[in-house]
C-alpha positions in Angstrom: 49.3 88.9 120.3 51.8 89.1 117.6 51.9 93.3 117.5 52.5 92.8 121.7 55.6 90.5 121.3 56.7 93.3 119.0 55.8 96.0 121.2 57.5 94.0 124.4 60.8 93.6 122.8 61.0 97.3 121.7 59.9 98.5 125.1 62.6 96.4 126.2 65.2 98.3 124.0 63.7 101.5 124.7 63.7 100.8 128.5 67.6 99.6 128.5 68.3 102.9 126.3 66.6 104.9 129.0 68.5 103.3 132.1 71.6 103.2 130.5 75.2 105.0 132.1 77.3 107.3 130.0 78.3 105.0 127.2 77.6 104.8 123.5 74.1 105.4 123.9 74.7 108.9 125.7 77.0 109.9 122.7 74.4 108.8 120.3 71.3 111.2 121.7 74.2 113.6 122.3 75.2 113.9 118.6 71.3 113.4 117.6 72.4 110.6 115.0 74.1 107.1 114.7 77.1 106.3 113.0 76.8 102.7 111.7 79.5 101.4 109.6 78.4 99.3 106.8 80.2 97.8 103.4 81.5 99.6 100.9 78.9 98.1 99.0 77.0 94.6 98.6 73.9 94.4 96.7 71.4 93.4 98.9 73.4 93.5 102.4 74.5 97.7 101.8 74.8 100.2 98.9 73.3 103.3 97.9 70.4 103.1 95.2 70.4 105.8 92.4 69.2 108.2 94.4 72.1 107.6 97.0 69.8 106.3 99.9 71.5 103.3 101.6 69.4 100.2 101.3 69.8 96.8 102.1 69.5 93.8 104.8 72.4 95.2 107.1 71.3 98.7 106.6 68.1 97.6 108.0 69.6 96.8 111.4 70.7 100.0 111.5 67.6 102.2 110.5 66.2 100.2 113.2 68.6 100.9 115.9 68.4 104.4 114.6 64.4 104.5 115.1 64.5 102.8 118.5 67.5 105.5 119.5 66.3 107.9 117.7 62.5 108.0 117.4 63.8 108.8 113.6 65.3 105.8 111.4 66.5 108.9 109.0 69.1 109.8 111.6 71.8 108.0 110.2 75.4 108.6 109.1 76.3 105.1 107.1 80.0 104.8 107.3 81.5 102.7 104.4 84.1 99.9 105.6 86.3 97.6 104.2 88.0 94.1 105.5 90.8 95.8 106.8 89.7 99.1 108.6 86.1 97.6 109.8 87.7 96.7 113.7 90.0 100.2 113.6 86.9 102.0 112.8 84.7 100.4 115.3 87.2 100.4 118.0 88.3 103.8 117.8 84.8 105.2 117.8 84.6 105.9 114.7 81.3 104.2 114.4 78.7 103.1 117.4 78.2 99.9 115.7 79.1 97.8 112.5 76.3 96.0 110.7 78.5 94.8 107.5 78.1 91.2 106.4 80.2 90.2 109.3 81.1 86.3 110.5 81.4 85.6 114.4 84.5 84.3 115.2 86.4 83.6 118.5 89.4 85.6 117.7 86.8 88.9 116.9 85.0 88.4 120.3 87.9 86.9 123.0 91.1 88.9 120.8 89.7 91.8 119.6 86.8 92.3 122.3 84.0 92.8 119.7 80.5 91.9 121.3 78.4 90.4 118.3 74.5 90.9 119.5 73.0 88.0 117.6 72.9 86.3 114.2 70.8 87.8 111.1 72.2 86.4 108.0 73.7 82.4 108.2 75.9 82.6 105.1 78.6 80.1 103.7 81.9 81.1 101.4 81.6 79.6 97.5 83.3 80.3 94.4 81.9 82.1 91.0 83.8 81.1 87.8 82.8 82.2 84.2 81.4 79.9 82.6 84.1 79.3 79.7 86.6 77.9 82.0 85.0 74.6 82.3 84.1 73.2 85.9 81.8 72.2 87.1 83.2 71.9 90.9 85.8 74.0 92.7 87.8 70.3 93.3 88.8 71.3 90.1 90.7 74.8 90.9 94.2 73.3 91.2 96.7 76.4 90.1 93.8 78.9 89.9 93.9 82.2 90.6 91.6 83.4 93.3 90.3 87.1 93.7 90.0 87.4 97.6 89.1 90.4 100.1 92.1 90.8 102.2 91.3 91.2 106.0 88.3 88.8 106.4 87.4 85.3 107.3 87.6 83.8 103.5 91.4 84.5 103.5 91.5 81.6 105.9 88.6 79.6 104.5 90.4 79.3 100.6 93.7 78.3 102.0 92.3 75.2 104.4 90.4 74.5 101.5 92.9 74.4 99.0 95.2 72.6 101.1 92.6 69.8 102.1 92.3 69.0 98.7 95.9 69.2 97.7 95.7 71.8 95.5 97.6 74.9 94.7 96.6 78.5 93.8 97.5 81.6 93.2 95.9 85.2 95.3 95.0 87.9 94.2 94.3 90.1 96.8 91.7 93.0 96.9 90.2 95.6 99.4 86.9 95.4 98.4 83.7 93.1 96.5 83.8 95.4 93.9 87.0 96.1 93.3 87.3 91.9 93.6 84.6 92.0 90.5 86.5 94.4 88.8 90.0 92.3 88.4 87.8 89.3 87.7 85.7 90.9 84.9 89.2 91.8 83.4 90.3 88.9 84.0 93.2 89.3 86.4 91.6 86.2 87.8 90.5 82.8 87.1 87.9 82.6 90.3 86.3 85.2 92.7 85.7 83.9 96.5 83.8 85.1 98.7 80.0 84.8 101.0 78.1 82.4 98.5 74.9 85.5 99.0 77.7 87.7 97.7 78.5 85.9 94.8 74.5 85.4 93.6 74.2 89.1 94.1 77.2 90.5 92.1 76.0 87.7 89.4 73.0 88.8 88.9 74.1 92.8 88.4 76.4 91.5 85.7 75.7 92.5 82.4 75.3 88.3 81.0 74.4 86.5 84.4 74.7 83.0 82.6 78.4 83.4 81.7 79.0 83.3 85.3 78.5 80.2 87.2 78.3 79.6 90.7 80.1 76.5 92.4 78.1 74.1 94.3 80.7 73.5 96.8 80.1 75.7 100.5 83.8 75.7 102.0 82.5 77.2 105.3 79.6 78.3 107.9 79.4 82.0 108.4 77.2 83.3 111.1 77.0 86.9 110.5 75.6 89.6 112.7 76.1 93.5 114.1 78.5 93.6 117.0 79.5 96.6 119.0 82.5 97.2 121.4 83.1 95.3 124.5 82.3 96.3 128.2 79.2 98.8 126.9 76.5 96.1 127.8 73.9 98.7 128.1 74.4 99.8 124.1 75.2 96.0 123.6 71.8 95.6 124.9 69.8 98.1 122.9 71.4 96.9 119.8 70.6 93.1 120.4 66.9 93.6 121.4 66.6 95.8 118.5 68.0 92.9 116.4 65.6 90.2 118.4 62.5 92.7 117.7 63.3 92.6 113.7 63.4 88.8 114.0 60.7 88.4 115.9 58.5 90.4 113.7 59.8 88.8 110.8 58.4 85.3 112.1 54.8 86.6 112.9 54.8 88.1 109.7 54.9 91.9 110.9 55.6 94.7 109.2 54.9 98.5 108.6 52.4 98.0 106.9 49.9 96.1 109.3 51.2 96.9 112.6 47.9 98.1 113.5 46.2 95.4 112.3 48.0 93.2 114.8 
């Protein structure tokens, strides 16, 4: 039962890739690979390993896509984003899809006609302090400075939340996680901001973990998910039953491994 459920919502992908007009999909068989744009690098979500494979949870949406496409999750070219040139690089072309840590917002989908194809990550922005400053609570940030990604959702998030609060602070604005790690290490900064999954990852690749607290407060809901350009619903399609099979599978407790077992 539970490998047919699996099998049903691939066919279903495979099916809408077969029927579909000239679109994304044509381009990808065309070229023979898919170019999925990812982070420039979030432990856990997207970066390299020693060896310089790509790994990670969103990196895993698109090996899938890739193997459904494909027939070959190998057939890949990962193309490193940041905040700023994720939507120029999706909507040019540049990449068939974007599977980066991503929130769903009305502005991406109505303004900027992005079709997000489902939800794989529910996240929420926090705070990460070292531990010497002294709180306990990010109620207690008043004239801080804040390392924060420019371009993204969390720019918005830290100044309602400073302002609900009545509290001031001071930006410091970065391109990427690790370049926002970077001027926080050194100290350029008093906090860094960003996805609270985010924050537990880059703490626990720092050298001393425990000099590094993370804030209890959540300041925000963050649905994240891979989207692909509007008015392609046949690629939209593929991607999102591609994305429904991984959760799926994930439920019934399918993987690899025991496929043929189910």
């Amino acid at each position: 039962m539970k490998k047919s459920v699996i099998i049903s919502a691939v066919t279903v992908a495979g099916l809408t890739a077969g029927a579909a007009f000239a679109g994304t999909l044509d381009d990808v068989q065309a070229r023979g690979k898919l170019n999925c744009g990812v982070s420039t690098g979030v432990p856990g979500f997207a970066e390299p390993d020693a060896n310089g494979v790509w790994q990670g949870f969103d990196v895993a949406v698109c090996r899938a896509v890739a193997a459904a496409v494909l027939n070959d999750s190998d057939a890949i070219e990962f193309v490193p984003t940041t905040g700023k040139t994720r939507f120029t690089a999706l909507a040019s072309g540049e990449i068939d899809m974007l599977a980066r840590n991503t929130t769903w917002t009305f502005s991406r989908d109505v303004d900027l006609k992005f079709e997000f194809v489902g939800v794989n990550y529910y996240d929420g922005q926090g705070f990460m302090a070292k531990a010497d400053l002294g709180v306990s609570s990010a109620t207690e940030l008043d004239g801080a400075t804040v390392c924060i990604q420019t371009g993204t959702t969390t720019e918005l998030n830290l100044a309602d939340f400073f302002r609900s609060n009545n509290m001031s602070y001071e930006p410091v604005p970065v391109e990427t996680g690790s370049e926002a790690v970077t001027n926080y290490m050194a100290g350029a900064c008093d906090v860094f901001t960003t996805d609270r999954s985010a924050l537990a990852a880059r703490r626990a690749n720092m050298e001393n973990p425990d000099e590094h607290v993370v804030l209890p407060e959540i300041v925000s809901k963050e649905p994240l998910g891979p989207l692909v350009r509007h008015g392609d619903n046949n690629w939209g399609d593929v991607v999102r039953w591609t994305l429904n099979a991984l959760i799926t599978a994930e439920e019934l407790g399918v993987t690899s491994a025991n496929l043929e077992e189910m």
